[in-house]
VEXBA-329473 format. One line per 3 residues: for each residue x, y negated, z negated of N, C-alpha, C, O. Coordinates in nm, 4 decimals. Example, Ala and Ser with C-alpha at 12.3 -4.5 7.8 and 13.67 -1.06 7.14 Angstrom:
% VEXBA-329473
1.3190:0.5690:-0.7800:1.2300:0.4500:-0.7800:1.3200:0.3300:-0.7800:1.4236:0.3319:-0.8465 ~ 1.2850:0.2250:-0.7080:1.3670:0.1060:-0.7140:1.2900:-0.0030:-0.7870:1.3409:-0.1138:-0.8039
END
This chain:
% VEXBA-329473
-0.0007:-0.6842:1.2510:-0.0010:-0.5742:1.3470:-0.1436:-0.5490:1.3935:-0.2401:-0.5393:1.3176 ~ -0.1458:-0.5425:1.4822:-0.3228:-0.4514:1.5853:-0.3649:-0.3855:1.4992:-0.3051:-0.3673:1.3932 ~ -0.4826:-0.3342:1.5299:-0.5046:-0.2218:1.4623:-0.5406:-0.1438:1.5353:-0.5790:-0.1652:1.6503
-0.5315:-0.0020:1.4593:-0.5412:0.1155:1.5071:-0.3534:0.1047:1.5400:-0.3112:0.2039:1.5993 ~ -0.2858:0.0363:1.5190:-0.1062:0.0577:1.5565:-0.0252:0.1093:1.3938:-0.0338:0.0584:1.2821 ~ 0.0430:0.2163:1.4376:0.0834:0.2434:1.2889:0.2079:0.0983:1.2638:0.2547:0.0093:1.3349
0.2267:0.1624:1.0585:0.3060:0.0202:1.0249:0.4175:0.0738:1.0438:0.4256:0.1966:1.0415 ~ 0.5426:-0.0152:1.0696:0.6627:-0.0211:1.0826:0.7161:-0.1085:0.9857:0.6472:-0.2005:0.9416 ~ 0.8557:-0.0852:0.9405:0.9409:-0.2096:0.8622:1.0132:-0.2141:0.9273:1.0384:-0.1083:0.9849
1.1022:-0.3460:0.9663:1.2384:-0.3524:0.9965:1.3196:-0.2731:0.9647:1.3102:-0.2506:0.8440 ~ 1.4310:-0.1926:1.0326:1.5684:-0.1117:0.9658:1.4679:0.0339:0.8871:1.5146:0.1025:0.7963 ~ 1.3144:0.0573:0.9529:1.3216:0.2005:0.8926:1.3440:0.2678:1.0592:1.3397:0.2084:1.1670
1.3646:0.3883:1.0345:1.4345:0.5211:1.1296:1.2694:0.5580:1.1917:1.2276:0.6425:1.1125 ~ 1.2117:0.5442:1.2472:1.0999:0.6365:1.3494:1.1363:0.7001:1.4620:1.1893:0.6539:1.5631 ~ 1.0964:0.8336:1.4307:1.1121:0.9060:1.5574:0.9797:0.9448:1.5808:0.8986:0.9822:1.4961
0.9523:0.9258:1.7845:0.8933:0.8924:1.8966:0.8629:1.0299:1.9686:0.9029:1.0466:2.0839 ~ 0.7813:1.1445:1.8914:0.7663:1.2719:2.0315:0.6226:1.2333:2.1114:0.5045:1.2234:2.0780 ~ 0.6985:1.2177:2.2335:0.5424:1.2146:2.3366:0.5317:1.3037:2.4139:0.6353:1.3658:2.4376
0.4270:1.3390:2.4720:0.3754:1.4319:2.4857:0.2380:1.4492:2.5531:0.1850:1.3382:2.5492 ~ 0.1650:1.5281:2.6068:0.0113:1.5620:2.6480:-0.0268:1.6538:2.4710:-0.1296:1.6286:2.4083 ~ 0.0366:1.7144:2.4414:-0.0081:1.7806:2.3352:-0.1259:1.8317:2.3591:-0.2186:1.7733:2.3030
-0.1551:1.9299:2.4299:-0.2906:1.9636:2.5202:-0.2701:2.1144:2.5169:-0.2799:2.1843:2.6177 ~ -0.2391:2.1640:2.3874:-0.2666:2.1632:2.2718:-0.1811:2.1333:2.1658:-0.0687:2.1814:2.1804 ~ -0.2010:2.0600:2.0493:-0.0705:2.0353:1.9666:-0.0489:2.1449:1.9113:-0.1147:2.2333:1.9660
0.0337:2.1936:1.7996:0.0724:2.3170:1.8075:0.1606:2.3276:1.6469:0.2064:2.2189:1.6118 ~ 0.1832:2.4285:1.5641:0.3104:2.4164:1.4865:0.4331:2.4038:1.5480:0.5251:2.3386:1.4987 ~ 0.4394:2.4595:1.6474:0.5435:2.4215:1.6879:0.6487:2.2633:1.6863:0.7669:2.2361:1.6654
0.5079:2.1800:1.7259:0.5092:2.0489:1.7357:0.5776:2.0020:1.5682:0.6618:1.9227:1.5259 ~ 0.4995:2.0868:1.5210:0.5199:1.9728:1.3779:0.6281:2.0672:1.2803:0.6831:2.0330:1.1756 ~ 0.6376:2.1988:1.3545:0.7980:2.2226:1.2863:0.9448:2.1229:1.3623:1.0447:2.0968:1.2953
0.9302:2.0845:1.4917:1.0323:2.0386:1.5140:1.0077:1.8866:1.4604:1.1036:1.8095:1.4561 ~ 0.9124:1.8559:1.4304:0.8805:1.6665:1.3568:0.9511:1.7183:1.1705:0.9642:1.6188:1.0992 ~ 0.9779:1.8092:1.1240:0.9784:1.8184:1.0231:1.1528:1.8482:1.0138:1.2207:1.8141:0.9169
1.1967:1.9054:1.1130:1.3137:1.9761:1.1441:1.4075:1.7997:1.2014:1.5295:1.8000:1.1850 ~ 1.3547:1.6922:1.2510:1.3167:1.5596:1.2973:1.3785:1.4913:1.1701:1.4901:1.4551:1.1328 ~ 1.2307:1.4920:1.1151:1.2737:1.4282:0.9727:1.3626:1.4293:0.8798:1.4011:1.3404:0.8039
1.3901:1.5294:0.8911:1.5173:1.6526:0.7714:1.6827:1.5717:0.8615:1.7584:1.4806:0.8282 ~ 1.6779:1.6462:0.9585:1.8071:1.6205:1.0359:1.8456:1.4900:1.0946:1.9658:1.4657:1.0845 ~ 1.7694:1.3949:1.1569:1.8219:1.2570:1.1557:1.7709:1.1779:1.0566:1.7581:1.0591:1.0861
1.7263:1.2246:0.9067:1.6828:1.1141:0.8089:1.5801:1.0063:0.8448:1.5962:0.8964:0.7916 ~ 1.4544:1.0269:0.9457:1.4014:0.9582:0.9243:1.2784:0.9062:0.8553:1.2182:0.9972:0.7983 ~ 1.2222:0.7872:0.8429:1.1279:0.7676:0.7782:0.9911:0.8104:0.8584:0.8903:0.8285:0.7900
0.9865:0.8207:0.9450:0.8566:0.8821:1.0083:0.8733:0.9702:1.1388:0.9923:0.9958:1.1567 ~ 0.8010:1.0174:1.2231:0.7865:1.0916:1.3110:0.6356:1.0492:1.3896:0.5300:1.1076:1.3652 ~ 0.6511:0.9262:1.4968:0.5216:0.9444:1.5647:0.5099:1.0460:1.6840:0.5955:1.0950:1.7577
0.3473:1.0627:1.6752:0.3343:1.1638:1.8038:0.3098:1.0365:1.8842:0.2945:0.9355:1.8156 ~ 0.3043:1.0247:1.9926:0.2598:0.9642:2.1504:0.2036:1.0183:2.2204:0.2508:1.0428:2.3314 ~ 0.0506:1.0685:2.1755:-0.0217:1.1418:2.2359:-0.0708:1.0474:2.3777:-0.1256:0.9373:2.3726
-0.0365:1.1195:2.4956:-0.0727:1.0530:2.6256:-0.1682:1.0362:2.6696:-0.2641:1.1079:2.6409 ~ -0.1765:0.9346:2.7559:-0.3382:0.9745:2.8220:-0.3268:1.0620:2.9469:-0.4263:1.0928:3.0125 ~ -0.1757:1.1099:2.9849:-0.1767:1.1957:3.0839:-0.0388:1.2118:3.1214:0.0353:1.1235:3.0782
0.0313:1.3301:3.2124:0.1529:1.3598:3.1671:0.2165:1.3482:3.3877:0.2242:1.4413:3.4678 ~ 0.2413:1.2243:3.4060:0.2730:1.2297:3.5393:0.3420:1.3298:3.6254:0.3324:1.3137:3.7470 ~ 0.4303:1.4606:3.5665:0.5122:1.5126:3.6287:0.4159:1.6623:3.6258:0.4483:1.7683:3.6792
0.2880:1.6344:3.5459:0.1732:1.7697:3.5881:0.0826:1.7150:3.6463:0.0399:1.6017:3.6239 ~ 0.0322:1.8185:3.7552:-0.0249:1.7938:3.8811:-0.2360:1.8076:3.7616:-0.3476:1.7586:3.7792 ~ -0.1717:1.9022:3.6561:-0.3422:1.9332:3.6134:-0.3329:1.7914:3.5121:-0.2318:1.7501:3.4554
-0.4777:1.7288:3.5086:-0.4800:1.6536:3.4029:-0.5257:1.7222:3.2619:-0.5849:1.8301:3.2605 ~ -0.4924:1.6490:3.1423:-0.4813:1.7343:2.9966:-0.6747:1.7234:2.9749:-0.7679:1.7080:3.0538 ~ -0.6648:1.7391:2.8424:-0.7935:1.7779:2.8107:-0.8620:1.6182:2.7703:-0.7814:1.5260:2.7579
-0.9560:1.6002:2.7579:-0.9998:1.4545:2.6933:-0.8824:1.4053:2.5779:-0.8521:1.4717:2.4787 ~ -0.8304:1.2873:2.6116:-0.8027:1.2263:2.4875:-0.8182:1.2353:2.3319:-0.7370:1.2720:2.2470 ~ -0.9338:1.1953:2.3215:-1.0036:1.2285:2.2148:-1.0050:1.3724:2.1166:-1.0113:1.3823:1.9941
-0.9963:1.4808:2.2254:-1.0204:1.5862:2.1858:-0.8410:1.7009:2.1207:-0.8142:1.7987:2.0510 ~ -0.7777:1.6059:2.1985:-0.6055:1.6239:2.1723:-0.6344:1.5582:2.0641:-0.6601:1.6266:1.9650 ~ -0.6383:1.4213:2.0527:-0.6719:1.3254:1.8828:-0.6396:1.4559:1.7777:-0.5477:1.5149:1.7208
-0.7577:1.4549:1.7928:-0.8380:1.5260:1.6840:-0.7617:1.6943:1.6426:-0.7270:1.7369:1.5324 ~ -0.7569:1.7442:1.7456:-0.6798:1.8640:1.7085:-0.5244:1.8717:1.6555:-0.4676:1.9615:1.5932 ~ -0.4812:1.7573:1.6981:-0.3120:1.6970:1.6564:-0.3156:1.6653:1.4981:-0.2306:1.7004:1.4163
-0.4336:1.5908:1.4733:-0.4313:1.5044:1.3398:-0.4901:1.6420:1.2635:-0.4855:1.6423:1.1405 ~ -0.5320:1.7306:1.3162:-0.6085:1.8590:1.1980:-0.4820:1.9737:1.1714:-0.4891:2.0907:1.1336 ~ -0.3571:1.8839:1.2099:-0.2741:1.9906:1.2200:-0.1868:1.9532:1.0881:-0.1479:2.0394:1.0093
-0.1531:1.7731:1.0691:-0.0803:1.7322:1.0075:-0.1512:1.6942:0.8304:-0.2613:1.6488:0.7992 ~ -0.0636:1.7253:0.7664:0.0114:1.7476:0.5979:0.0567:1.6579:0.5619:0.0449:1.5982:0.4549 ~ 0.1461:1.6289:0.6978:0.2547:1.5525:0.6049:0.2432:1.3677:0.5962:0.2503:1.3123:0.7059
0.2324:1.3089:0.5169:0.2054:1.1739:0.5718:0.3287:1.0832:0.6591:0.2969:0.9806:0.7193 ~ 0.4234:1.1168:0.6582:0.5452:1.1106:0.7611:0.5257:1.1159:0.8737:0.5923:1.0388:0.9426 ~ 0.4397:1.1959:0.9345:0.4277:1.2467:1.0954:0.2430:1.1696:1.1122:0.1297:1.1933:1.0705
0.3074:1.0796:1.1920:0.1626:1.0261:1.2070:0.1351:1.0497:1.3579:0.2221:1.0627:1.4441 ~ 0.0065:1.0530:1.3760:-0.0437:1.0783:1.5014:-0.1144:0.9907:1.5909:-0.2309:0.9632:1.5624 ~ -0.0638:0.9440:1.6916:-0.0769:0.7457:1.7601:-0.1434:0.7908:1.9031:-0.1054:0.8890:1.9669
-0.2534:0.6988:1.9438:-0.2951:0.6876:2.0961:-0.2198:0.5630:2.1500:-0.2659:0.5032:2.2472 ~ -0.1000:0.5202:2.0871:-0.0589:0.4297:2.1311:-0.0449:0.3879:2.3007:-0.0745:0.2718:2.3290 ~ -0.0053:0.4700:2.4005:-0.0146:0.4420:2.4878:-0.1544:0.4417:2.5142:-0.1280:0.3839:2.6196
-0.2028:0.4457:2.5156:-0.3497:0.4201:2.5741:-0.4113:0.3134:2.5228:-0.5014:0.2694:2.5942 ~ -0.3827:0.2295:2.3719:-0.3889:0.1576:2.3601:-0.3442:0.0131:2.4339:-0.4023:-0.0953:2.4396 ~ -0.2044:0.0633:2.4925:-0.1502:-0.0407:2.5481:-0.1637:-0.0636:2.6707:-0.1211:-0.1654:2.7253
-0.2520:0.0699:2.7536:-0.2611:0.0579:2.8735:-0.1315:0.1062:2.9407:-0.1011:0.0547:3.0483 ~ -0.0423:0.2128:2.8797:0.0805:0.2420:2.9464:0.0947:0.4182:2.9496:0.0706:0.4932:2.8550 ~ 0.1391:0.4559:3.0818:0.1928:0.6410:3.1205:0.3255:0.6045:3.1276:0.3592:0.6137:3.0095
0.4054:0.5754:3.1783:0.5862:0.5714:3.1523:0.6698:0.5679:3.0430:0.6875:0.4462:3.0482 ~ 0.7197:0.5939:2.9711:0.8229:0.5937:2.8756:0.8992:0.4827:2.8640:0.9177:0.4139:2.7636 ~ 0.9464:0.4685:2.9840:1.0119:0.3436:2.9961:0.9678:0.1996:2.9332:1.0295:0.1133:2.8708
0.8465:0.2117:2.9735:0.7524:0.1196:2.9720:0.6800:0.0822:2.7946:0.6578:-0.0246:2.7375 ~ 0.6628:0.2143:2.7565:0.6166:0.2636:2.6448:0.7642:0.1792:2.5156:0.7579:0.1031:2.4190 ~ 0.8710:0.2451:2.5851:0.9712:0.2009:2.4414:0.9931:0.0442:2.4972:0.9948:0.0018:2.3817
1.0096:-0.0666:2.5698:1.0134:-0.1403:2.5658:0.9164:-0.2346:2.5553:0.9232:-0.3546:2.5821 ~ 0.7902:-0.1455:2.4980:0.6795:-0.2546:2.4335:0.6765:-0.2136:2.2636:0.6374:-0.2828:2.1696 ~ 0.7354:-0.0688:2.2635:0.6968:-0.0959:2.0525:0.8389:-0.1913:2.0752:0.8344:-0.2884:1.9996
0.9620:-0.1889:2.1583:1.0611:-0.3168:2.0705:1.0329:-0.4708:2.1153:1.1187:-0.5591:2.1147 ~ 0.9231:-0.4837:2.1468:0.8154:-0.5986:2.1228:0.7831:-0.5957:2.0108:0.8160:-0.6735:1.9213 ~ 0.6966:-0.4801:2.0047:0.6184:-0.5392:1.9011:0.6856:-0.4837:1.7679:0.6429:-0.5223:1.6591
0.7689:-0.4117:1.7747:0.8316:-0.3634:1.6434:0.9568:-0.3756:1.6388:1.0352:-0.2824:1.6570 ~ 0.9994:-0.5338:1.6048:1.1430:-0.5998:1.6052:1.2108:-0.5095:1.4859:1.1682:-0.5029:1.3706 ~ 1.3110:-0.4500:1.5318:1.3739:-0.4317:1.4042:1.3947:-0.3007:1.3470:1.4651:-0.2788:1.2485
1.3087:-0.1860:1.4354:1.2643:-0.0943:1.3758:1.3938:-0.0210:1.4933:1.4517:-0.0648:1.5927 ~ 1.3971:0.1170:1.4129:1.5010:0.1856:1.4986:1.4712:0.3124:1.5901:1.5200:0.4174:1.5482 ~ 1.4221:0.3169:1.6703:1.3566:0.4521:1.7382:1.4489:0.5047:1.7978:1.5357:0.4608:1.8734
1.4101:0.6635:1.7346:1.4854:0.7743:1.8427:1.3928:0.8280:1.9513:1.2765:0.8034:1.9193 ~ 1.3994:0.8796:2.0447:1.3515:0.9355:2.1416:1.3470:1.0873:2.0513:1.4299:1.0997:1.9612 ~ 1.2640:1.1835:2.0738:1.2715:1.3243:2.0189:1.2032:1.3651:2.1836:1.1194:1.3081:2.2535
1.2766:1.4783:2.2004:1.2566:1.5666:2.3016:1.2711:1.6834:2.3218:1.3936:1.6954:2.3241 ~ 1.2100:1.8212:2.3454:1.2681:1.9496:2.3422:1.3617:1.9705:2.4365:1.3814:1.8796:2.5171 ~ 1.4189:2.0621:2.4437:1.5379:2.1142:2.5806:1.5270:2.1466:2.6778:1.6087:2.1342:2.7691
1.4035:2.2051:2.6814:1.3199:2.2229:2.8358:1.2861:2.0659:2.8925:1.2814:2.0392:3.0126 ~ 1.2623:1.9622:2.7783:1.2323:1.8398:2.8654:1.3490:1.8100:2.8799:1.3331:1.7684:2.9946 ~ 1.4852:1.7908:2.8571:1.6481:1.7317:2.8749:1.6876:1.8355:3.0173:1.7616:1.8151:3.1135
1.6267:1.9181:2.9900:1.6665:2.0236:3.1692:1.6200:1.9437:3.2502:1.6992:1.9140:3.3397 ~ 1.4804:1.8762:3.2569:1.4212:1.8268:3.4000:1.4152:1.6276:3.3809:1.3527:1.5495:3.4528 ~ 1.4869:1.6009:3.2829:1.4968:1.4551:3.1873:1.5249:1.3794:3.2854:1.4815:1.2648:3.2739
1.6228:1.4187:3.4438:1.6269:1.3360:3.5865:1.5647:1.3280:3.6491:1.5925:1.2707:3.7545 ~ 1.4357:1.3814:3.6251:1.3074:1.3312:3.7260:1.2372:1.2202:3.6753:1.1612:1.1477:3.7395 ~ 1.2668:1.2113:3.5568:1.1400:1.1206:3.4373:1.1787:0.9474:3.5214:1.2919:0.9031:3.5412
1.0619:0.8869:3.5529:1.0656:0.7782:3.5890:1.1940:0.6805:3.5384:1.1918:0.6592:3.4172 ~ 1.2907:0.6262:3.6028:1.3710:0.5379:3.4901:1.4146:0.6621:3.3895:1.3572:0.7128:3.2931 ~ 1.4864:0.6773:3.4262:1.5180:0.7995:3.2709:1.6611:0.7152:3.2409:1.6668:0.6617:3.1302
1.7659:0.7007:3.3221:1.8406:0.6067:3.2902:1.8167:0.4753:3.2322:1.9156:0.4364:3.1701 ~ 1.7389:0.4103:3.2315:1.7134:0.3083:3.1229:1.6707:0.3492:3.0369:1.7401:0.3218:2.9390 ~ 1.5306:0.4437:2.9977:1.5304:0.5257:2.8681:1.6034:0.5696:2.7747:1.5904:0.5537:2.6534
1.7168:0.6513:2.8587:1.8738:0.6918:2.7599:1.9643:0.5598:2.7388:2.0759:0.5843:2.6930 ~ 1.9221:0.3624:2.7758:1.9820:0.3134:2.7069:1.8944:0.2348:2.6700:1.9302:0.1262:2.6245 ~ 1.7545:0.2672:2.6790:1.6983:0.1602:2.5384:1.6802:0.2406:2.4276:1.5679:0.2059:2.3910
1.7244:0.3407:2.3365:1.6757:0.4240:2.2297:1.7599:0.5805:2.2489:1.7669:0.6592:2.3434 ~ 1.8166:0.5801:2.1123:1.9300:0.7196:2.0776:1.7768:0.8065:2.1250:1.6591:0.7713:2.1176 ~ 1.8532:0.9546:2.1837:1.7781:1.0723:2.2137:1.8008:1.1735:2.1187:1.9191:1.1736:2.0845
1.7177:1.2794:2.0503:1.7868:1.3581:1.9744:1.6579:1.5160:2.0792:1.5403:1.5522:2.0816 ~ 1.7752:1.5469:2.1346:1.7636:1.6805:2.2270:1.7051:1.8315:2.0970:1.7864:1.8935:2.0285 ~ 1.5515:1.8575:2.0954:1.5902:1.9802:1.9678:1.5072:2.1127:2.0772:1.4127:2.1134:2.1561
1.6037:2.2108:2.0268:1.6727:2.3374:2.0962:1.5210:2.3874:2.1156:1.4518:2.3612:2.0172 ~ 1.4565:2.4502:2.2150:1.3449:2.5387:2.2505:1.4159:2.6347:2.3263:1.5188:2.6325:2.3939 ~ 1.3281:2.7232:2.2942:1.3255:2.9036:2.3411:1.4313:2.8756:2.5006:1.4193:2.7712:2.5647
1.4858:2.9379:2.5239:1.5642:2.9880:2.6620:1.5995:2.8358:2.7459:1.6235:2.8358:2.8666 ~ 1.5986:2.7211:2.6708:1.6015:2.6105:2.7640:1.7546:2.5545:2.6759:1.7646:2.4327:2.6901 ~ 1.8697:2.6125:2.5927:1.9207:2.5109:2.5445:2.0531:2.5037:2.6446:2.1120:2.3956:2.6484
2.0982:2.6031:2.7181:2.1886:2.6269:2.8117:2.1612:2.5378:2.9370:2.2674:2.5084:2.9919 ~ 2.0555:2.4879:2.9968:2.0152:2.4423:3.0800:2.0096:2.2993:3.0322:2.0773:2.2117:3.0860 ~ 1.9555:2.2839:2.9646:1.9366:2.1224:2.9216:2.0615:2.0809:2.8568:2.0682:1.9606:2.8314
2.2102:2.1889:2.8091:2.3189:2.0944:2.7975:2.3742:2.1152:2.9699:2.4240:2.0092:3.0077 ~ 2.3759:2.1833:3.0390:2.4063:2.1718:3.2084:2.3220:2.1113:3.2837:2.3103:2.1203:3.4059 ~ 2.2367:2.0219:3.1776:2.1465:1.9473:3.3298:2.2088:1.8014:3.3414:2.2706:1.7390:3.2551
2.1759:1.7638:3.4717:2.2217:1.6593:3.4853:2.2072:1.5218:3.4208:2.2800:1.4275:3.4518 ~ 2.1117:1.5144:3.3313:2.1371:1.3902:3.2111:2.2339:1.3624:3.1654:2.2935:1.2548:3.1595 ~ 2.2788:1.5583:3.0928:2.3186:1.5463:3.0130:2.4637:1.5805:3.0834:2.5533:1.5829:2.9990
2.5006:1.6026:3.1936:2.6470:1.5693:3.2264:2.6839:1.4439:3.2403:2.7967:1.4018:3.2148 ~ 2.5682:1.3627:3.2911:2.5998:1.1716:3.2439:2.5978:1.1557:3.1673:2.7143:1.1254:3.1418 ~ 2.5136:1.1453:3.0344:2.5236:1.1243:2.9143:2.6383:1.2127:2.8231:2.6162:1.2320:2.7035
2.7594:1.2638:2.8864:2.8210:1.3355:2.7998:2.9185:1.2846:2.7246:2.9773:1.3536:2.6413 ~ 2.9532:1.1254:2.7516:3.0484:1.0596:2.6634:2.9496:1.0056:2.5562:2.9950:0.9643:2.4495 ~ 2.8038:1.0045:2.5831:2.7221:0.9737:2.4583:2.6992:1.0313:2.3767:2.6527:0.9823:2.2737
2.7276:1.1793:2.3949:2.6849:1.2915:2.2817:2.7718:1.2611:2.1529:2.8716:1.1926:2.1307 ~ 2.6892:1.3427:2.0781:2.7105:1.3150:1.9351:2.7095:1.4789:1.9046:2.6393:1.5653:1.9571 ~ 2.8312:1.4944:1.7816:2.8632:1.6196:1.7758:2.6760:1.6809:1.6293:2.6218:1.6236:1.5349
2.6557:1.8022:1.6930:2.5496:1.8159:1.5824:2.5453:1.7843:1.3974:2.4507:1.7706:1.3199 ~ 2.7114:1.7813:1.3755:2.7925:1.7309:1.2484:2.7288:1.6087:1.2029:2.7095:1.5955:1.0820 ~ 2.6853:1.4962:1.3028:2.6919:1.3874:1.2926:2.5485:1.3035:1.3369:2.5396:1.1821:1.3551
2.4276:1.4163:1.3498:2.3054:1.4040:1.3789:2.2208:1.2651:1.2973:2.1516:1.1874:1.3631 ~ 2.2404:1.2502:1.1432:2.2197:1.1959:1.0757:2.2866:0.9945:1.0925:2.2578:0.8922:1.0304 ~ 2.3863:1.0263:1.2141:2.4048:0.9046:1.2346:2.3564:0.8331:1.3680:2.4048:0.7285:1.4115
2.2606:0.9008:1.4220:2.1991:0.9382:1.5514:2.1307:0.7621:1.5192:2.1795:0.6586:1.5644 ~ 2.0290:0.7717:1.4449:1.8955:0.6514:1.4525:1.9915:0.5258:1.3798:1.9207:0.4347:1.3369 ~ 2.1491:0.5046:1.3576:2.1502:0.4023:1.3630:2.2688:0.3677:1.4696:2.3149:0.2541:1.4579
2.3168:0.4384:1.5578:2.3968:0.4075:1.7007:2.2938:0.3266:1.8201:2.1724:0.3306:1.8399 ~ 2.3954:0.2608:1.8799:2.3344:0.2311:1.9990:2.3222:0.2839:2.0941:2.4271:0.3314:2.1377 ~ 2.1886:0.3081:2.1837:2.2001:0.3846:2.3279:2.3300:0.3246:2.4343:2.3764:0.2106:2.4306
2.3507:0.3793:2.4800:2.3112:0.5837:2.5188:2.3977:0.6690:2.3505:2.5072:0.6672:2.2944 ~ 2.2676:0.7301:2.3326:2.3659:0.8045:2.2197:2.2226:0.9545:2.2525:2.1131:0.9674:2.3072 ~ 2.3298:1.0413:2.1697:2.2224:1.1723:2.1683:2.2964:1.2804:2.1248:2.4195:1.2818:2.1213
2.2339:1.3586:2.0961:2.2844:1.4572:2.0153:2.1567:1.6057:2.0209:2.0361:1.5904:2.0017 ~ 2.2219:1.7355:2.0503:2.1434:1.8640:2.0352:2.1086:1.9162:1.8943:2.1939:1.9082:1.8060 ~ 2.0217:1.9541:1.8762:2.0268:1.9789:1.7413:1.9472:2.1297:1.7618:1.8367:2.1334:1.8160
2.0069:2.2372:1.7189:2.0061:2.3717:1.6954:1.8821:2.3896:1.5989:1.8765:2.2913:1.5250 ~ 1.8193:2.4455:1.5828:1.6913:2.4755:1.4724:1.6221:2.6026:1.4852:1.6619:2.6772:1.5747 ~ 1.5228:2.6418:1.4097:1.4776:2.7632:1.4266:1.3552:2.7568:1.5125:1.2483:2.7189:1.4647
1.3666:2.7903:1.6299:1.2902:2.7921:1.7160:1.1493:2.8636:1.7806:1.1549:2.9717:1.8392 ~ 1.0433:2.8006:1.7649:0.8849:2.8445:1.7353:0.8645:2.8697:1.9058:0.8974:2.7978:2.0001 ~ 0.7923:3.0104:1.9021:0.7689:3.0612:2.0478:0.6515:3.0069:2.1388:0.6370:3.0299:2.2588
0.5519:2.9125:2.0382:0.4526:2.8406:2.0693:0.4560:2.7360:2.1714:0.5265:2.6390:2.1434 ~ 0.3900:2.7345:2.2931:0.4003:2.6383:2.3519:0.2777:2.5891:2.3919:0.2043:2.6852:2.3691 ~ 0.1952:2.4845:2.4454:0.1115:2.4404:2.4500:0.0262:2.5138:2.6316:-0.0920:2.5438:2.6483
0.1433:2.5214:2.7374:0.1318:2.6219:2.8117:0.0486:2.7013:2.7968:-0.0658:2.7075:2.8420 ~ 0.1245:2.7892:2.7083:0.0938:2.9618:2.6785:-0.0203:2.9355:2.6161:-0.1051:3.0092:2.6665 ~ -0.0847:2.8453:2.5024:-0.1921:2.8677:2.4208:-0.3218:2.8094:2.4843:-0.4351:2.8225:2.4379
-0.2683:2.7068:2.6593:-0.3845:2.6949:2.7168:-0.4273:2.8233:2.8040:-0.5428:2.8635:2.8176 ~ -0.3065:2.8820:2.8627:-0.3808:3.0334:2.9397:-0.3817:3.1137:2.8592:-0.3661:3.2234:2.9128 ~ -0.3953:3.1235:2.7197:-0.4244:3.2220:2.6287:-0.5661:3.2092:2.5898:-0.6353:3.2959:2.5364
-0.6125:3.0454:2.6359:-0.7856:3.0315:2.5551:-0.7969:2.9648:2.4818:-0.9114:2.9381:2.4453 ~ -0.6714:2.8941:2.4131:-0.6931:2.8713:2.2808:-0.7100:2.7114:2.2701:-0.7312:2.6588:2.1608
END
């Protein structure tokens, strides 16, 4: 493997949150933990971006997201990756069909909040996204009504997976996905940049 690329095994479970993380947040790493717990997996990468196409502002230095993401994490499960920037890639699309290059074998979920599954039909290719890699949709503040009535997720509705059955999420084939209900942190990366912080 490269370096600077985290390790993978064949047949382990990684789940994939990307993101600007501009600022990372608990929030972030209660739902990677809430991640871990509920679809059983063996890790949780971040995909810290080098920039988030559907915002008009660009994020803060690279580097400086790095660093504040990784001063957040405990857990050795939730690792924190510049992978796209390593690879020279902003699309998603683009992004999951190079780790299943380079990481034969391995099983990735997509992790996404509900505010991103509300606007999930603008995302470049979002239809090939929802069939290269299961999605697991987790519930944020005032967005979970909207993101099960958005239009993904009225296409993707013969893919859903009942929340009962979350745990069988990272070994189905796309299109698969499933909402997952959790206790939901008011923190958003938004609010804590016009707050100063």
């Amino acid at each position: 493997m490269r370096t600077g690329f985290p390790l993978a095994r064949p047949g382990q479970r990684i789940g994939l949150l990307g993101g600007s993380f501009d600022p990372a947040h608990q929030g972030h790493v209660q739902i990677s933990k809430a991640a871990l717990r509920r679809l059983r997996l063996d890790r949780v990468w971040w995909l810290v971006s080098p920039g988030n196409p559907l915002k008009a502002r660009g994020p803060a230095p690279l580097d400086r997201r790095l660093q504040v993401a990784r001063a957040l994490i405990h857990d050795p499960r939730i690792v924190v990756t510049d992978l796209e920037s390593r690879l020279g890639l902003r699309m998603t699309a683009d992004t999951l069909a190079a780790l299943d290059r380079l990481y034969p074998g391995v099983r990735f979920v997509w992790l996404m909040g509900s505010d991103n599954m509300a606007q999930f039909h603008h995302w470049d290719r979002w239809r090939q996204i929802a069939g290269q890699v299961p999605i697991a949709v987790l519930a944020r503040p005032g967005t979970r009504l909207s993101a099960r009535q958005s239009v993904a997720a009225t296409v993707l509705r013969p893919a859903r997976l009942p929340e009962t059955r979350a745990a069988e999420l990272p070994l189905r084939a796309a299109p698969a996905w499933v909402l997952l209900n959790l206790p939901m942190s008011p923190l958003s990366s938004t609010g804590l940049r016009e707050a100063g912080a």
